[in-house]
C-alpha positions, 0 to 999 in steps of 0.5 A: 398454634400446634406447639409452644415457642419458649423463646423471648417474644413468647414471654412477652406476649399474652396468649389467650387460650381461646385464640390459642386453639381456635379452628374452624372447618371451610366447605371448600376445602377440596376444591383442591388436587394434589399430586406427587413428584420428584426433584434432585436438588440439582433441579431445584436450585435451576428451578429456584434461579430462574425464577419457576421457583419462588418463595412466597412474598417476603417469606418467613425469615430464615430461621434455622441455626448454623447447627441446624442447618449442618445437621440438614447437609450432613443427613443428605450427604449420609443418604438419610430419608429427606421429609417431603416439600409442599409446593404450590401451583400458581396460575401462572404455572410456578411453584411456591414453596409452602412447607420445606422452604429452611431445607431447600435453602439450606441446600441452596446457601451450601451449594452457592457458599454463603449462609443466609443466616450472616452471609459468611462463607457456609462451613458445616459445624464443627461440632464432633457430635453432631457432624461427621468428621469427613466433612466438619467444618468444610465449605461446599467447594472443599467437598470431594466431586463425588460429596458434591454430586451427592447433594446435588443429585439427591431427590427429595419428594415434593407433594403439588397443590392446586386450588381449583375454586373458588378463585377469590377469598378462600381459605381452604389452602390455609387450612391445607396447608396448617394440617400438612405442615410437617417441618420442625419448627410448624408454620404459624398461623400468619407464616401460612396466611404469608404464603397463601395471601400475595398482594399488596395488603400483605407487602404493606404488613411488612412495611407498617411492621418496621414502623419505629413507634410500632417496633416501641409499643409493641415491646420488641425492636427486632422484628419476629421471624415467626411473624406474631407481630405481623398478626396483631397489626393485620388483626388491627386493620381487620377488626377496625370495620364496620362489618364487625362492630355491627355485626349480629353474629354471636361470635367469629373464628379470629382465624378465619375472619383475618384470612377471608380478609387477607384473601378479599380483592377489594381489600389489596386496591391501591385505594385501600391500602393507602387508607390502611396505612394512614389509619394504623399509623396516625393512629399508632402515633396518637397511642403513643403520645398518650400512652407510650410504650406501656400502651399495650400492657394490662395490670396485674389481676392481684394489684390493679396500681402495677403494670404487668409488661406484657403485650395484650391483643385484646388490649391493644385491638380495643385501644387502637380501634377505639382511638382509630374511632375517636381520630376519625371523628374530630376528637383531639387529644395531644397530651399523656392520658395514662391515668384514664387508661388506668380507669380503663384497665379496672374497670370490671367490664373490660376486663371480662371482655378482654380476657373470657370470649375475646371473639364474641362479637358483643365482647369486641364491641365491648371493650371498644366502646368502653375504651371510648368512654373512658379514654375519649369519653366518646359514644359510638352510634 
């Protein structure tokens, strides 16, 4: 990430410092071409309308505040320079939205007269600071026809990308997009891959995200805007492959492993969708009735009898992979077993491998197997 969310989901989640700065570099990566053009808001909105322009697949919630967005209103209105959009080419000649997505639709609520935000009529703030007082607290429709004219005839720069090739798994969009994000509030890394990846396994993050049992264990009832929790559920299904936990590489970019598998074919059939959804949700049901909400929480490394409440990734992979592992073997458990994840937690081992090199192909495999002795005492071949 490129910046530090101070926000109430941030707290409860644990950031690991390796996963928090990996990168990597894809030799694909200009097998792009890029060029400049120029739209009146006028144009886009039509374009918007019609369908030519498209927000990515259950796009990134909207995200700005009533202030933030009135301030967007009353820089267009002032004439004040408007940072440029990134658009996407499709194959079939649309344009997605990539980067600009809040300011185009801030102008688009303003000018229809409803704010995304609640679905109440748009006033721009009233706020005396922050605001001009020509136009505070004034809806679209209450703007002179010269104020209108100006929102709508004002262009903004859009800057066009298209992957030429390859056509099928690639992740240098992704990295192309992560280095040229330039709104306010940068893109994270699955708002890019949400943009970047269509298909059928991303509509089925959105669904499997909304599951009550997941909204419980992961600490959190309102789904994350900024899409972390999308992540930890696709991180799930794609570290739950055999490719992985029998995998001779000494270490993986998380980064790249979960876009390459978003971007494969074979992992949006219908076949296979059906399989990711059985899995993670009798998975996550058979967590649950051991472990509760505490599920995914680790203990305190100065008191190892006290639950730090605080969303673990390498707690919850190696838990849920472990469990997923057990299911598909014919191990039944259907009572609570918090004093074997206990044993889990302190062991010295699993500690390591959950908290130094997290993506070292040996810590992965590490710290599921020893959830599998010690939740399920289960060897894996």
């Amino acid at each position: 990430m490129d910046e530090i969310i101070n926000d109430e989901l941030e707290q409860n989640i644990e950031v690991l410092k390796e996963e928090n700065e990996d990168s990597y570099v894809n030799d694909d990566l200009y097998n792009i071409s890029s060029w400049g053009a120029d739209f009146s808001y006028r144009e886009l909105i039509s374009m918007y309308e019609d369908g030519d322009l498209v927000k990515p697949e259950l796009q990134r919630k909207y995200v700005w505040g009533k202030l933030e967005a009135s301030r967007f209103i009353d820089s267009v209105l002032l004439g004040l320079p408007i940072p440029s959009i990134f658009l996407a080419k499709t194959e079939d000649n649309k344009m997605l939205i990539i980067d600009g997505y809040q300011r185009i639709m801030t102008i688009y609520d303003y000018v229809r007269g409803l704010w995304s935000g609640d679905e109440k009529i748009f006033k721009l703030s009233n706020v005396k600071e922050k605001i001009n007082s020509r136009w505070r607290n004034l809806a679209f429709s209450e703007l002179s026809d010269t104020e209108q004219r100006k929102i709508r005839t004002t262009t903004i720069h859009a800057i066009i990308f298209e992957q030429r090739a390859p056509k099928d798994g690639d992740t240098s969009l992704y990295q192309i997009f992560e280095r040229i994000n330039t709104s306010g509030r940068s893109l994270m890394p699955q708002e890019i891959r949400n943009c970047v990846y269509q298909g059928l396994l991303n509509s089925l993050l959105f669904k499997l995200n909304t599951n009550k049992t997941w909204r419980k264990l992961f600490g959190n009832e309102q789904e994350d805007s900024r899409m972390r929790d999308l992540e930890f559920i696709l991180r799930f299904l794609a570290l739950n492959q055999n490719s992985i936990l029998q995998s001779e590489k000494s270490n993986i970019s998380l980064k790249k492993y979960l876009n390459e598998f978003m971007g494969n074919k074979a992992n949006n059939s219908d076949s296979k969708i059906l399989e990711f959804e059985e899995d993670f949700t009798k998975t996550l049901e058979l967590v649950n009735t051991q472990f509760s909400d505490i599920a995914f929480y680790n203990i305190q490394s100065t008191d190892l009898t006290t639950i730090r409440k605080r969303f673990y990734p390498t707690i919850f992979d190696s838990i849920m992979i472990a469990t997923s592992i057990a299911r598909k073997n014919g191990v039944v458990v259907n009572q609570p077993n918090e004093a074997a994840r206990l044993n889990l937690l302190r062991d010295t081992d699993y500690r390591k491998y959950c908290s130094e090199g997290t993506m070292q192909t040996e810590h992965i495999k590490g710290r599921v197997n020893l959830a599998l002795k010690h939740l399920y005492n289960f060897e894996n071949e």
